[in-house]
Wavefront OBJ file of the C-alpha trace (Angstrom):
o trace
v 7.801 6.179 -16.968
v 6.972 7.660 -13.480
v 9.283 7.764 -10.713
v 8.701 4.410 -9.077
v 6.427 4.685 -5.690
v 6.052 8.553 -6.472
v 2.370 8.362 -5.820
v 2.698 6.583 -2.839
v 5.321 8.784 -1.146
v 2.491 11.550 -1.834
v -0.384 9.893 0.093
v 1.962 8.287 2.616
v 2.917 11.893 2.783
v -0.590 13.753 3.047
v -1.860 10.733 5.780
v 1.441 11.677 7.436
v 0.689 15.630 8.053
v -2.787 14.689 8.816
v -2.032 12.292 11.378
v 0.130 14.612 12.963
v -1.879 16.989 13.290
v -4.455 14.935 14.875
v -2.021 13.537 17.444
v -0.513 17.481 18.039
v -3.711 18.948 18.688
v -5.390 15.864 20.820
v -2.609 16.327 22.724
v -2.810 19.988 23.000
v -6.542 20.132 24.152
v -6.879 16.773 26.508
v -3.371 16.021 27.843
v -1.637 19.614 28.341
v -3.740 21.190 31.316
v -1.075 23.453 32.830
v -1.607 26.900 30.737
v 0.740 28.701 32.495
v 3.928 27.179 31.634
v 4.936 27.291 27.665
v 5.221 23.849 26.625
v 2.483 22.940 29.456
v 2.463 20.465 31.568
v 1.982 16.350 30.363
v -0.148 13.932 31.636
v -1.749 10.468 30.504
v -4.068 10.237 33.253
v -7.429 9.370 32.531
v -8.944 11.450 35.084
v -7.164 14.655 33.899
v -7.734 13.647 30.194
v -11.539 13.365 31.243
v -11.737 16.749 32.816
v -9.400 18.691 30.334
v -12.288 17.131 27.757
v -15.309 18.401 30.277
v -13.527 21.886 29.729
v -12.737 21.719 25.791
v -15.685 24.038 23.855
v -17.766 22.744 21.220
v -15.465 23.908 18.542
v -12.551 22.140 19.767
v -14.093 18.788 20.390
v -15.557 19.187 17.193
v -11.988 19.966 15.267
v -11.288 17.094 17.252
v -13.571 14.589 15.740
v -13.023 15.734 12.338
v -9.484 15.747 12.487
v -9.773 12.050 13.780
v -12.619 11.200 11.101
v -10.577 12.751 8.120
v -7.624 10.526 9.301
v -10.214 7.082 9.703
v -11.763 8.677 6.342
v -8.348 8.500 4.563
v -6.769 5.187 5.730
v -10.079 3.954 4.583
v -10.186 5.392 1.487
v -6.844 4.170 0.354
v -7.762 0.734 1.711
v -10.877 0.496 -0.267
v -9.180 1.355 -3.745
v -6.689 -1.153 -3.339
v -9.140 -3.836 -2.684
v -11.053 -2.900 -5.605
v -7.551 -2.691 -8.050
v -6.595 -6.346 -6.135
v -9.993 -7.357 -7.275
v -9.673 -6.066 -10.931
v -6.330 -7.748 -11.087
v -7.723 -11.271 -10.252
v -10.203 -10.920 -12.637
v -7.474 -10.000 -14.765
v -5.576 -13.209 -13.868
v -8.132 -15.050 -13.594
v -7.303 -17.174 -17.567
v -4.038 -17.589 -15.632
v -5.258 -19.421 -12.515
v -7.720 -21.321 -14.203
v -5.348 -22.002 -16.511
v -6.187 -21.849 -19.575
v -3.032 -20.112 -20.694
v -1.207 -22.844 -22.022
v 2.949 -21.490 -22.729
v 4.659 -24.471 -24.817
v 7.960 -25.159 -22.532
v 10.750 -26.064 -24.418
v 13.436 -28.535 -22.983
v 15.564 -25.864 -22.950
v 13.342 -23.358 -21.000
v 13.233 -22.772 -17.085
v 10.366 -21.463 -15.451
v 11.318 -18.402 -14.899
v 11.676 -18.178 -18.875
v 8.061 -19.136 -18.984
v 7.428 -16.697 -16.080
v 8.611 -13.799 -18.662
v 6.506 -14.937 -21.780
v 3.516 -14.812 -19.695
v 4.686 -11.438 -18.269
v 4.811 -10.391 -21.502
v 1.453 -11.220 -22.421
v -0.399 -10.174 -19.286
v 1.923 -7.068 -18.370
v 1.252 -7.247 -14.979
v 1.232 -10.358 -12.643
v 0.283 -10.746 -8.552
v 2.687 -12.944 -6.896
v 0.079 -15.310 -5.504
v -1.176 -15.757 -9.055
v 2.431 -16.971 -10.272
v 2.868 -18.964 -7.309
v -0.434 -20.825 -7.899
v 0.538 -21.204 -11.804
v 3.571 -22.929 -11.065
v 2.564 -24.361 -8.342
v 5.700 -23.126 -6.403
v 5.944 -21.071 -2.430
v 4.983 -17.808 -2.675
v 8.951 -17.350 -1.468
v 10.080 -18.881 -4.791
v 7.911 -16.762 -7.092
v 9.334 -13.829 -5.127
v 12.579 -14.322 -6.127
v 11.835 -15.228 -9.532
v 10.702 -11.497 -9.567
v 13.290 -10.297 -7.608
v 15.256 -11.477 -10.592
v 13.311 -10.269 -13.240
v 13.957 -7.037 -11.580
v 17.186 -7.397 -10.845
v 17.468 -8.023 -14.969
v 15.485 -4.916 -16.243
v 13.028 -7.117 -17.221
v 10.170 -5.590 -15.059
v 9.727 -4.133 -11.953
v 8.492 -4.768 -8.853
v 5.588 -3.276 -6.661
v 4.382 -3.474 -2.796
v 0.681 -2.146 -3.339
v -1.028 -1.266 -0.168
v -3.244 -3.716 -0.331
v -2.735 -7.161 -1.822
v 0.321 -9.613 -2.743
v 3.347 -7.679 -4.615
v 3.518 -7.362 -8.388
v 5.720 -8.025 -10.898
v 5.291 -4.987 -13.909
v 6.611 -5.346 -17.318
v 8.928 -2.992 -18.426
v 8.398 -2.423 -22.061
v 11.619 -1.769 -23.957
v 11.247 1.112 -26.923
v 11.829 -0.241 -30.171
v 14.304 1.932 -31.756
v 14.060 2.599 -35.496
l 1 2 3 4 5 6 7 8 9 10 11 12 13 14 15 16 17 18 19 20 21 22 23 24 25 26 27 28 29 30 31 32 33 34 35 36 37 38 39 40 41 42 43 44 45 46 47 48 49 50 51 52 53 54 55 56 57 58 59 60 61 62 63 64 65 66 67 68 69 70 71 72 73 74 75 76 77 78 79 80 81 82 83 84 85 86 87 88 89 90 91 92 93 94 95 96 97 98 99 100 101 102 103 104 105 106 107 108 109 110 111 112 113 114 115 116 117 118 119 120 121 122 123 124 125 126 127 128 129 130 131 132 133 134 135 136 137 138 139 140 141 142 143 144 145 146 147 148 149 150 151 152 153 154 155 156 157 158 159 160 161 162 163 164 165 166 167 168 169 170 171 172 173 174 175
């Protein structure tokens, strides 16, 4: 199993840097306009900013822009992928909320015992599509997965985009 959130630490870590170094060097070229001291001299005024711009070559208002359109590019990029796994999900779900899966409750079963069979079966379930099933607040089906996790049972997920999700965690049969 992969470390949990270790690709996420790695982009949150690569938009990190980049952003950085977009702030650092906007900073550098339009704010700092006193060369002779070493850490130069700050200011936020628009009229300074304007000029220090005015003065800027071509190559640094164009490292500029592409710093600040890799960082747009980025934020974007991770935005659209999670809207198109949310989407794929729901599709995925999609039996569930129109609910044609059907688990037999016994009079001994809670919901969060039916909550597991269907985890079981769908391996992966969005908290506003358990919430709708059961017809519960979305605060309720949370902690029914905080439990779940709390268990062993499965684990739980923040994507980027989208309601959290509860993951199965499939036990190894041992033989």
């Amino acid at each position: 199993m992969e470390q949990r959130g270790g690709k996420k630490k790695v982009v949150l870590a690569v938009l990190s840097i980049v952003f950085i170094i977009a702030v650092l060097n906007t900073v550098f070229f339009l704010i700092i306009h006193n060369k002779t001291a070493v850490t130069g001299k700050i200011s936020f005024s628009p009229g300074i900013i304007k000029d220090n711009y005015g003065k800027l070559g071509n190559t640094s208002k164009l490292l500029i822009a592409v710093e600040w359109l890799a960082v747009i590019f980025v934020i974007l990029f991770i935005l659209i992928i999670g809207a198109m796994k949310l989407m794929s999900e729901r599709e995925h779900h999609k039996d569930l909320l129109e609910g044609e899966i059907k688990i037999v409750k016994s009079r001994s079963e809670t919901d969060l015992d039916m909550l597991y069979k269907i985890l079981k079966e769908k391996k992966v379930l969005r908290l506003d599509s358990v919430a709708q099933y059961f017809k519960v607040d979305s605060n309720i089906a949370l902690e029914w997965f905080k439990i779940l996790e709390e268990t062993g049972l499965a684990e739980l997920s923040y994507p980027i985009v989208g309601d959290p999700k509860l993951i199965l965690i499939e036990k190894e049969d041992k033989k």
